[in-house]
py3Dmol code that shows the C-alpha trace and the ligand (Angstrom):
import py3Dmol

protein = """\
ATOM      1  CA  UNK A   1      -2.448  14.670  11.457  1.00  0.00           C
ATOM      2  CA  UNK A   2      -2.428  12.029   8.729  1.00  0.00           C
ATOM      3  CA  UNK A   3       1.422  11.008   7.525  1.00  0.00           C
ATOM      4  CA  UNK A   4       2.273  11.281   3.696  1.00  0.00           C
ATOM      5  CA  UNK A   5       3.993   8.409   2.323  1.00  0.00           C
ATOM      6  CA  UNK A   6       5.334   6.846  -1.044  1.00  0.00           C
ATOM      7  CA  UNK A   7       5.920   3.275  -1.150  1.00  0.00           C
ATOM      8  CA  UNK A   8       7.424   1.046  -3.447  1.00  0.00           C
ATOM      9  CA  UNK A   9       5.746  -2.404  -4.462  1.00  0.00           C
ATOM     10  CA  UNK A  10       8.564  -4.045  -6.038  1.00  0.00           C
ATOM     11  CA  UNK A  11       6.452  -7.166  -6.887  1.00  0.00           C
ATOM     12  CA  UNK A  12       8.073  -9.990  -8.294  1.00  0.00           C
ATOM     13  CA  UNK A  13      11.201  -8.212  -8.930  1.00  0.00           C
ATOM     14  CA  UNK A  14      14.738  -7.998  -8.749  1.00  0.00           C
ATOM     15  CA  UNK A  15      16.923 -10.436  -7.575  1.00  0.00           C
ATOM     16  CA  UNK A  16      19.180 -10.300  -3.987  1.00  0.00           C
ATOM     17  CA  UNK A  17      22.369  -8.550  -6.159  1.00  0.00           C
ATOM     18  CA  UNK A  18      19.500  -5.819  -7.762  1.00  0.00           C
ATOM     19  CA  UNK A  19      17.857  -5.397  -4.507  1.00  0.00           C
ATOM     20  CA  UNK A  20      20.635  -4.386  -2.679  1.00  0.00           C
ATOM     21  CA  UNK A  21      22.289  -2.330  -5.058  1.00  0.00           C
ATOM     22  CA  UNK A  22      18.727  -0.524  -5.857  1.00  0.00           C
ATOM     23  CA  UNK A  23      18.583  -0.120  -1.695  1.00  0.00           C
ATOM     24  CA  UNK A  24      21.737   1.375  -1.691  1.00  0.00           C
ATOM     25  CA  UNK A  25      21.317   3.459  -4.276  1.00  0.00           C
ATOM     26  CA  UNK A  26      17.895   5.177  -2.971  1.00  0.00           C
ATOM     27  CA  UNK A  27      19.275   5.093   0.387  1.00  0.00           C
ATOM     28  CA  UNK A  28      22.373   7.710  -1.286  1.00  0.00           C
ATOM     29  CA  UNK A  29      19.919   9.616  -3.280  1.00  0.00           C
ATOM     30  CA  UNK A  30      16.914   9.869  -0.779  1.00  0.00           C
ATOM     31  CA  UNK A  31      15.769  13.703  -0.578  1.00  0.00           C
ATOM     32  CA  UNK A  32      15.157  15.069   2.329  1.00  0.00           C
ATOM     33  CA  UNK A  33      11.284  14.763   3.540  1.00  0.00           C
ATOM     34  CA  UNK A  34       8.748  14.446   5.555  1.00  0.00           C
ATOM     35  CA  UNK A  35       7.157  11.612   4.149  1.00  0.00           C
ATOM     36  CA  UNK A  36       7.604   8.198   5.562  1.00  0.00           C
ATOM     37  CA  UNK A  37       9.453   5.939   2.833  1.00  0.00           C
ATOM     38  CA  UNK A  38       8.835   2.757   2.373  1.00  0.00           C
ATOM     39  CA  UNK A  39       9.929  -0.392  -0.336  1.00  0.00           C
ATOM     40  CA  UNK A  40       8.228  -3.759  -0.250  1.00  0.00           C
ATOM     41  CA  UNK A  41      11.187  -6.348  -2.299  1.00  0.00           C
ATOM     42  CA  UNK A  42      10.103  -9.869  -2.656  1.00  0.00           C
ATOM     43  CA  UNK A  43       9.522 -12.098   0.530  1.00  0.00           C
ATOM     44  CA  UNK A  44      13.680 -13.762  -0.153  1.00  0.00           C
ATOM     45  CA  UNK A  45      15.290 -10.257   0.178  1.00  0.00           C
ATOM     46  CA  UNK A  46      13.248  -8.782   3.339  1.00  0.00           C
ATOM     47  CA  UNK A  47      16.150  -9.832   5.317  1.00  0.00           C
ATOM     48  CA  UNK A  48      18.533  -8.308   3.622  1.00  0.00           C
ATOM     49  CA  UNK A  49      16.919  -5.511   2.230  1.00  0.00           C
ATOM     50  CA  UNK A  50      16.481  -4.881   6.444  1.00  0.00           C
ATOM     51  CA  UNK A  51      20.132  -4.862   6.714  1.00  0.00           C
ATOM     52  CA  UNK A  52      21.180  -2.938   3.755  1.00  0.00           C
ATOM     53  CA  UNK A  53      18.789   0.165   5.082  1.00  0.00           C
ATOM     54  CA  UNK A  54      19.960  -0.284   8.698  1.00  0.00           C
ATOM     55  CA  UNK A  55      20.820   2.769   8.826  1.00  0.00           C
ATOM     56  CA  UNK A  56      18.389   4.515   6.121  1.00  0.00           C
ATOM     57  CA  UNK A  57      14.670   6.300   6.923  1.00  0.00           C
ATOM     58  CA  UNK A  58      13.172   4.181   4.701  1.00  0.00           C
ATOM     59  CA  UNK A  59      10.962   1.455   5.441  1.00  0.00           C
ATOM     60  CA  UNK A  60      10.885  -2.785   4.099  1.00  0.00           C
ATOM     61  CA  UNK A  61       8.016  -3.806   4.043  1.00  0.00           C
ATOM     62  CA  UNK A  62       6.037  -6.589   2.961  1.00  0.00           C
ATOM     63  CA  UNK A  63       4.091  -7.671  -0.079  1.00  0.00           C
ATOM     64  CA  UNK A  64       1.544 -10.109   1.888  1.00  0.00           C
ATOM     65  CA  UNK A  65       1.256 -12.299   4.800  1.00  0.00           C
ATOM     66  CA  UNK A  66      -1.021 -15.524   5.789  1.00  0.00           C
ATOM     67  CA  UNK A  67      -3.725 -15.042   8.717  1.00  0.00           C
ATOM     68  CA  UNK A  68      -2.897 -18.171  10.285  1.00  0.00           C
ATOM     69  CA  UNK A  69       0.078 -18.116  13.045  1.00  0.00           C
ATOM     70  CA  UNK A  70       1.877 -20.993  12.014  1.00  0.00           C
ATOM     71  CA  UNK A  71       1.531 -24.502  10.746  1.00  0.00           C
ATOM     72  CA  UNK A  72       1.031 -26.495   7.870  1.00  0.00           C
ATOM     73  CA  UNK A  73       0.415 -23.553   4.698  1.00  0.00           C
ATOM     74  CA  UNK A  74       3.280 -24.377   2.787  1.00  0.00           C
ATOM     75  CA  UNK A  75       4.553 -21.528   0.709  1.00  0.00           C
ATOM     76  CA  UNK A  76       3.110 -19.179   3.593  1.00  0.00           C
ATOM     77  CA  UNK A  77       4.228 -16.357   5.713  1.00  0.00           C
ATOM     78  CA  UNK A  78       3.779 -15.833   9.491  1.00  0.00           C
ATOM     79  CA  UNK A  79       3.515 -12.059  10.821  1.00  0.00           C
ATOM     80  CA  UNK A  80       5.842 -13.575  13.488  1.00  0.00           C
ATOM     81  CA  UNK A  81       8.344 -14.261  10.558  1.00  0.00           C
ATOM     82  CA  UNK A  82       7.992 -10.573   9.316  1.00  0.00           C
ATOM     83  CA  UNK A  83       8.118  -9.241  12.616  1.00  0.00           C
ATOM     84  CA  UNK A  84      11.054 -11.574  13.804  1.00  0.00           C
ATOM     85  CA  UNK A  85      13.460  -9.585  10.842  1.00  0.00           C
ATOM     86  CA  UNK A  86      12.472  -6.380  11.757  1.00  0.00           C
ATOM     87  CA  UNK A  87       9.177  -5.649   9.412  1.00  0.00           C
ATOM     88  CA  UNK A  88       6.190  -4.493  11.048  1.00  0.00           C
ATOM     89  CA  UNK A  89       4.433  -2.899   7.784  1.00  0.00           C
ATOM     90  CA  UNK A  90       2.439  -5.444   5.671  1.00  0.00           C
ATOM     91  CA  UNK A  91       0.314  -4.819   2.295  1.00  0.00           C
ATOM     92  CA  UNK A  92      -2.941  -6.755   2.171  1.00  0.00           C
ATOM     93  CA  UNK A  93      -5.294  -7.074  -0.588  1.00  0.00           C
ATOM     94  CA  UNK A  94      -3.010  -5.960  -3.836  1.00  0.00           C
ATOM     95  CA  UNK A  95      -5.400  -6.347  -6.677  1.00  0.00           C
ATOM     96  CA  UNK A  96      -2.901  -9.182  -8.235  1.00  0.00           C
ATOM     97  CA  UNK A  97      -3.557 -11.221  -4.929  1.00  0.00           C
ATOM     98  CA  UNK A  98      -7.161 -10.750  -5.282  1.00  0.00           C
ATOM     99  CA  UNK A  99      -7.051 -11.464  -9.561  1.00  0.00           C
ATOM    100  CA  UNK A 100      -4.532 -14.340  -9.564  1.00  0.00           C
ATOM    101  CA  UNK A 101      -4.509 -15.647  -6.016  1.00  0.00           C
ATOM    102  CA  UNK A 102      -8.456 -15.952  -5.253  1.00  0.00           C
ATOM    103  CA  UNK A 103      -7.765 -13.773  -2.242  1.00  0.00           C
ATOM    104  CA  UNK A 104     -11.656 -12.600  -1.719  1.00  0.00           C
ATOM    105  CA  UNK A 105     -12.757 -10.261   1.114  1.00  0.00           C
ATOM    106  CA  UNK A 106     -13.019 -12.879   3.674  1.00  0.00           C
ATOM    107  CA  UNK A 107      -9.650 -14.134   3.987  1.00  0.00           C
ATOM    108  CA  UNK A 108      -8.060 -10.491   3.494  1.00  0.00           C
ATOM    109  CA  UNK A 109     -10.613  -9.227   6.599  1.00  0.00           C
ATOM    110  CA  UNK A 110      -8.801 -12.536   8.477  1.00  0.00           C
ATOM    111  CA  UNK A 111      -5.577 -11.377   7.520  1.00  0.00           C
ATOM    112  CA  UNK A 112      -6.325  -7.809   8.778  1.00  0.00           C
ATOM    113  CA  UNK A 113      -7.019  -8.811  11.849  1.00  0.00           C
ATOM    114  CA  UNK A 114      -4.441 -11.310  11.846  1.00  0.00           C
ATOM    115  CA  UNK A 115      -1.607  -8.272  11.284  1.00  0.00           C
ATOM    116  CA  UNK A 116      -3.474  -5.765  13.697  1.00  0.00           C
ATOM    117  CA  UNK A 117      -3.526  -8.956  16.821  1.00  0.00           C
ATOM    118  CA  UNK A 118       0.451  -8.929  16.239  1.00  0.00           C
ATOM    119  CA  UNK A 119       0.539  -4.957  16.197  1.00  0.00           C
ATOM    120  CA  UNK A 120       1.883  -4.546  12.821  1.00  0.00           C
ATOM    121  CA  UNK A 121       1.146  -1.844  10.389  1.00  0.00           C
ATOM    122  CA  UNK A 122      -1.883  -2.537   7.732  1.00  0.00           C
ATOM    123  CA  UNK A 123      -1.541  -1.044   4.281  1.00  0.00           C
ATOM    124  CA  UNK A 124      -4.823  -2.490   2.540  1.00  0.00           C
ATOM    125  CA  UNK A 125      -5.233  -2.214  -1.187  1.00  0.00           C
ATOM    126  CA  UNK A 126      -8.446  -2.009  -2.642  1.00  0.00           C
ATOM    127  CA  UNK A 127     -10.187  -0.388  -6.221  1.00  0.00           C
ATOM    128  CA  UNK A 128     -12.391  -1.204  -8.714  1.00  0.00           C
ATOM    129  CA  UNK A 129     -12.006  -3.236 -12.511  1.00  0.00           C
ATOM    130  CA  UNK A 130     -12.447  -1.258 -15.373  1.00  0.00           C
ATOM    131  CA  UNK A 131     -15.921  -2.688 -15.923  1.00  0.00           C
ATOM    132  CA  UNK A 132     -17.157  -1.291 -12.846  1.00  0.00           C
ATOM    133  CA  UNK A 133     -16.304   2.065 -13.498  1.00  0.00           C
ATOM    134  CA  UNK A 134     -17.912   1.734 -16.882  1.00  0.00           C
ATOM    135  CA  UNK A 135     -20.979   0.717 -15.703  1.00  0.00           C
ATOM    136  CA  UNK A 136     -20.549   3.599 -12.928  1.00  0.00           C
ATOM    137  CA  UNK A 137     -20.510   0.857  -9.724  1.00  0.00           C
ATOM    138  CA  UNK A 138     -16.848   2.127  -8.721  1.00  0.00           C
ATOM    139  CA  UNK A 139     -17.879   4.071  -5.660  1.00  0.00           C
ATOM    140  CA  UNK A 140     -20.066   0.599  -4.936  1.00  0.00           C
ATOM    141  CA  UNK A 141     -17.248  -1.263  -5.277  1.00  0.00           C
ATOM    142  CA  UNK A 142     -15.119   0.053  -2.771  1.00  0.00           C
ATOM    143  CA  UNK A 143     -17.594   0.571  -0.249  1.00  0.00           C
ATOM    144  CA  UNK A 144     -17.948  -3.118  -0.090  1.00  0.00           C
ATOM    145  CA  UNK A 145     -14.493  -3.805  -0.837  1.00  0.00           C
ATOM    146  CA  UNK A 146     -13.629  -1.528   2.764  1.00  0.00           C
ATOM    147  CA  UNK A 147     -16.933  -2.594   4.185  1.00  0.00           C
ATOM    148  CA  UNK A 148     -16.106  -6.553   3.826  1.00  0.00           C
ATOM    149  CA  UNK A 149     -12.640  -6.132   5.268  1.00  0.00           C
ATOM    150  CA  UNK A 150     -12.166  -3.457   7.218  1.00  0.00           C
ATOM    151  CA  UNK A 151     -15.433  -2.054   9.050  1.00  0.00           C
ATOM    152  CA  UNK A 152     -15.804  -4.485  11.745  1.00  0.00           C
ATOM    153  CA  UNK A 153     -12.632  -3.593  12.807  1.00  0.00           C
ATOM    154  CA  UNK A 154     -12.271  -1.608  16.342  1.00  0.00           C
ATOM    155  CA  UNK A 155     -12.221   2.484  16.160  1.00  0.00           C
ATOM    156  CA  UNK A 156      -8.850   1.838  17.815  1.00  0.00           C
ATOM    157  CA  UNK A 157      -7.608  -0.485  15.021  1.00  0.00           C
ATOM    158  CA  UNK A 158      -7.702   2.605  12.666  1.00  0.00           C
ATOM    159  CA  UNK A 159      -4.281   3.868  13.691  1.00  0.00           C
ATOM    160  CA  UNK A 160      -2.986   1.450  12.298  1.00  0.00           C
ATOM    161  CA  UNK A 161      -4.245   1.287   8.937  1.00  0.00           C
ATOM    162  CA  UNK A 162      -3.335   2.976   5.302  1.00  0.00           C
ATOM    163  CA  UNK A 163      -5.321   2.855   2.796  1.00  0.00           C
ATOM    164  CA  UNK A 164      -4.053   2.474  -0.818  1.00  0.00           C
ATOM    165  CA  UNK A 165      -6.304   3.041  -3.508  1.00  0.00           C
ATOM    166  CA  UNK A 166      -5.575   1.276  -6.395  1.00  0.00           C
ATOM    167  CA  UNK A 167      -7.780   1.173  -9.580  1.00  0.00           C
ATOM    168  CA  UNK A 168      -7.091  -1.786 -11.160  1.00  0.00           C
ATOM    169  CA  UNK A 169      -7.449  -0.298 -14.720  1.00  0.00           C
ATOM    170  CA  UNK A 170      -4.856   1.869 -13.851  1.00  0.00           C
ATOM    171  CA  UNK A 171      -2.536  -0.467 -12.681  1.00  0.00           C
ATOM    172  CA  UNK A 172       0.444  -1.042 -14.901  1.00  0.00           C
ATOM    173  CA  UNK A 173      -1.251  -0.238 -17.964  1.00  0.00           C
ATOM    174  CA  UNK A 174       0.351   3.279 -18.296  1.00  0.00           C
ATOM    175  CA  UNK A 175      -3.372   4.745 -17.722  1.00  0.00           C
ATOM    176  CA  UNK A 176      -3.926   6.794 -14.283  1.00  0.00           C
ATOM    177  CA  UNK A 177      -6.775   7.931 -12.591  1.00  0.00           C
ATOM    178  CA  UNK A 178      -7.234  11.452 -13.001  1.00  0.00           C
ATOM    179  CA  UNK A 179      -6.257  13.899 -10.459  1.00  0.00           C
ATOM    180  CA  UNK A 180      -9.862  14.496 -10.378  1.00  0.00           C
ATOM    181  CA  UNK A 181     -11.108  11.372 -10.240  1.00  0.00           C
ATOM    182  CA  UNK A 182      -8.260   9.865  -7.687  1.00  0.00           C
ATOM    183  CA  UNK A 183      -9.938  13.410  -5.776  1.00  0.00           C
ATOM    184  CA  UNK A 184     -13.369  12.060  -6.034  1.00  0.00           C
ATOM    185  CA  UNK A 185     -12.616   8.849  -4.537  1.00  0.00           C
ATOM    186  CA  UNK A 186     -10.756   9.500  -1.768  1.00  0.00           C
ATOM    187  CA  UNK A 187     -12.975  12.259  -0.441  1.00  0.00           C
ATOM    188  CA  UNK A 188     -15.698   9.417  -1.255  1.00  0.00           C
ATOM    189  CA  UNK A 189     -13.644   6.798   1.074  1.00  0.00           C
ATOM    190  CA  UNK A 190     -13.400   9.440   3.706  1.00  0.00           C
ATOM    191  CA  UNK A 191     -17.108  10.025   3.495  1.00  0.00           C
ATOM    192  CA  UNK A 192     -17.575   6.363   3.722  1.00  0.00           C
ATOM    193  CA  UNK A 193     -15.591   5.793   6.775  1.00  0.00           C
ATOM    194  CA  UNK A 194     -17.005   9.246   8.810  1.00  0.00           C
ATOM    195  CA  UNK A 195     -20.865   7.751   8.353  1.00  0.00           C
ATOM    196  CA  UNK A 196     -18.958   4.212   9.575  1.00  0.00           C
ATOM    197  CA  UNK A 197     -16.666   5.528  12.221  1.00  0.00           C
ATOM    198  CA  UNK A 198     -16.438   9.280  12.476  1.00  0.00           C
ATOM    199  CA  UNK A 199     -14.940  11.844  11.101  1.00  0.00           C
ATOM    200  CA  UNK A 200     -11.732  11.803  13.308  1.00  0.00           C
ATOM    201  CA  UNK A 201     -10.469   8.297  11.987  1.00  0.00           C
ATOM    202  CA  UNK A 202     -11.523   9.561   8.577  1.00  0.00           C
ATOM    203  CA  UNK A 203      -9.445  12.413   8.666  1.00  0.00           C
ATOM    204  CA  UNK A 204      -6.271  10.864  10.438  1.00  0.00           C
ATOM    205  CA  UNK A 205      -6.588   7.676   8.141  1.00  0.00           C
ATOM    206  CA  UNK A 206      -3.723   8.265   5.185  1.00  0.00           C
ATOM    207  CA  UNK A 207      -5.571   7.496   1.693  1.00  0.00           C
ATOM    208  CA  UNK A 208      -2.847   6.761  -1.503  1.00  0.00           C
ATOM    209  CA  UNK A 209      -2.887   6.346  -4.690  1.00  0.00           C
ATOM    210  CA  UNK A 210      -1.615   3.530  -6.694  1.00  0.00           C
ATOM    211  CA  UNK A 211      -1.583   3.038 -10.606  1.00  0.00           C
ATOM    212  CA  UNK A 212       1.123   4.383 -12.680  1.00  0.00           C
ATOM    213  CA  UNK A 213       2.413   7.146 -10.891  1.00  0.00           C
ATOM    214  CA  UNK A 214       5.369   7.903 -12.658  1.00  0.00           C
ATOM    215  CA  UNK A 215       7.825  11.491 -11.734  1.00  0.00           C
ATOM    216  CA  UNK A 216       5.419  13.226 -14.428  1.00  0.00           C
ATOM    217  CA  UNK A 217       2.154  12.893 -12.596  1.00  0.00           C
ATOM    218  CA  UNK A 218       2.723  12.571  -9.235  1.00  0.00           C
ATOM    219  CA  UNK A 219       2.968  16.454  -8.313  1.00  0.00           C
ATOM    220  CA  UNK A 220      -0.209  17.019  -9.785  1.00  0.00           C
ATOM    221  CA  UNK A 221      -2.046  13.586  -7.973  1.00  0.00           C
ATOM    222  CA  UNK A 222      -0.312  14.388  -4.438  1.00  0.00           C
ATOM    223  CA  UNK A 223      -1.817  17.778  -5.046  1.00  0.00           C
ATOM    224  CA  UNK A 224      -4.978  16.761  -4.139  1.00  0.00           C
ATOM    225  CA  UNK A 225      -6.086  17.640  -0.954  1.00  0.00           C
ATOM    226  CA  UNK A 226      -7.737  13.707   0.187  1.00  0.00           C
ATOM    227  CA  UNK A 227      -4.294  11.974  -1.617  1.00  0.00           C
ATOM    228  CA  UNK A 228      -1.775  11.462   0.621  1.00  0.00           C
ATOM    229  CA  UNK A 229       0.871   9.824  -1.175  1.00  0.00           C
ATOM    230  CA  UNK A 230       1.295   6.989  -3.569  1.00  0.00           C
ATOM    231  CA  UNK A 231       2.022   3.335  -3.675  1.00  0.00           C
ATOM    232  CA  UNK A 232       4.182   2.858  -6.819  1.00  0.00           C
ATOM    233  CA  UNK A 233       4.851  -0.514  -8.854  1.00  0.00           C
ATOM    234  CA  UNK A 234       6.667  -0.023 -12.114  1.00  0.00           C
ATOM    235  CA  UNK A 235       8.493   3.003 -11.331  1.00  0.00           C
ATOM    236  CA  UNK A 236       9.815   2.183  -7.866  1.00  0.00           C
ATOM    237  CA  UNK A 237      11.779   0.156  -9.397  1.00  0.00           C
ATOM    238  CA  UNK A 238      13.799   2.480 -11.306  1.00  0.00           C
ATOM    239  CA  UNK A 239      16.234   4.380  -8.416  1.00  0.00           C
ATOM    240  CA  UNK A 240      15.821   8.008  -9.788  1.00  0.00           C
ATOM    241  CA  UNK A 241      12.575   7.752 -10.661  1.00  0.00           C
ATOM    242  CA  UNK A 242      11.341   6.998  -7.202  1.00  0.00           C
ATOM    243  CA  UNK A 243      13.190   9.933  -6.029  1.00  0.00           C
ATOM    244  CA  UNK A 244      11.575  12.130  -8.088  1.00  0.00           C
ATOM    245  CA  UNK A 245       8.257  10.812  -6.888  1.00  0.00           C
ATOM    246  CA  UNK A 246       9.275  11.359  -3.375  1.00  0.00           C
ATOM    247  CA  UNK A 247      10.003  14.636  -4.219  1.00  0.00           C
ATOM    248  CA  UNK A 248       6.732  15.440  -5.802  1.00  0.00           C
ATOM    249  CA  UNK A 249       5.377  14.963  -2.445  1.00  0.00           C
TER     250      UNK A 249
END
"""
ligand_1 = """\
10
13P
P 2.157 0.555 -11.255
O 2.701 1.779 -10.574
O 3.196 -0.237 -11.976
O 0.944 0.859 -12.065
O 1.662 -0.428 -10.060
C 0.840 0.073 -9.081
C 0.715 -0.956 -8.021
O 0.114 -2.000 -8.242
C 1.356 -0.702 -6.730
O 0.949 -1.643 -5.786
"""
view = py3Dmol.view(width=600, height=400)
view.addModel(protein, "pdb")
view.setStyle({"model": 0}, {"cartoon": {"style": "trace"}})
view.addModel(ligand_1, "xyz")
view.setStyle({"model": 1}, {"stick": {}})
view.zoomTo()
view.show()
């Protein structure tokens, strides 16, 4: 059985004051679920976004990580520096690292594997520009996207993995995917990975959605019977508003 989650990508927001009272705050108002819960604050507050939710369900997690174990990568992050203050859940391959970071298949297939050698948690982004979709190469697009990074991986490595689903027009800008088409695409990424794998790690992989999920679509996009939860930018960062989308699920 597959888990449903909601995460929140907090980006490049809110300072070490706003994180913790934003922690505290969802920790008081978190409904009661099933869903795993999870909040990725910038790589300064990990630590004490760990402590503040000591004893809360949800989840810090991370925003990125570098492949390499240590060294000389100034500005970088080790998985044994994640791991060391309690955070074994890393995202890899956000769209923004990709766009504004030159992050390309290669290094986020090193980083992968990287993560998965130290047993942490993978939740790897991936999703197609607006021009591909236009020109009808989205379903191309992600198959190389998962292809490049993810299917040399073991069958084993899979239980580890999420998948988050991000189109990148949808990103931000206010515009989601359809219900329908969020649908299409991850019944098309669990098609991919059954004729790559089979259809057990296809099935037990959880798929979400990311791209302006907001409290007023999310019942209808974690209807879908291939979504299985949501990774949420803009509106995780609003306390009640995140609630709500946990409670759409
Ligand atoms: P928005 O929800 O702000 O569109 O961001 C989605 C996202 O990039 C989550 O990683």
């Amino acid at each position: 059985m597959r888990s449903k989650i909601v995460a929140g990508n907090w980006k490049m927001n809110k300072n070490l004051a706003e994180t913790e009272a934003l922690l505290t705050e969802l920790a008081a108002k978190l409904p009661d679920t099933q869903a795993e819960v999870m909040v990725a604050p910038t790589f300064v507050n990990l630590a004490a976004a760990v402590h503040t939710l000591d004893s809360s369900v949800i989840e810090v997690i991370a925003q990125n990580m570098h492949f390499a174990e240590s060294g000389a990568y100034t500005g970088e992050i080790s998985a044994d520096m994640l791991l060391n203050i309690g955070i074994d859940t890393v995202i890899i391959g956000h769209s923004e690292r990709r766009a504004y970071f030159g992050e390309t298949d290669e290094i986020l297939a090193k980083k992968v594997k990287a993560a998965l050698a130290k047993n942490m948690r993978v939740m790897f982004c991936f999703g197609e520009e607006l021009d591909d979709r236009k020109s009808d190469n989205h379903f191309k697009v992600v198959e190389s996207q998962l292809k490049n990074a993810l299917f040399s991986l073991e069958a084993s490595d899979w239980g580890k993995i999420v998948l988050a689903y991000e189109p990148v027009w949808a990103i931000g800008t206010g515009e989601t995917a359809s219900p329908e088409q969020a649908q299409e695409m991850h019944a098309f990424i669990r098609k991919t990975i059954t004729e790559a794998y089979d259809a057990s790690i296809a099935n037990n992989v959880s798929i979400l959605y990311g791209g302006s999920v907001k409290p007023a679509n999310a019942v209808e996009i974690f209807g879908k019977p291939d979504v299985d939860g949501g990774l949420i930018g803009g509106a995780s960062l609003v306390a009640d508003d995140f609630v709500a989308i946990i409670k759409a699920i």
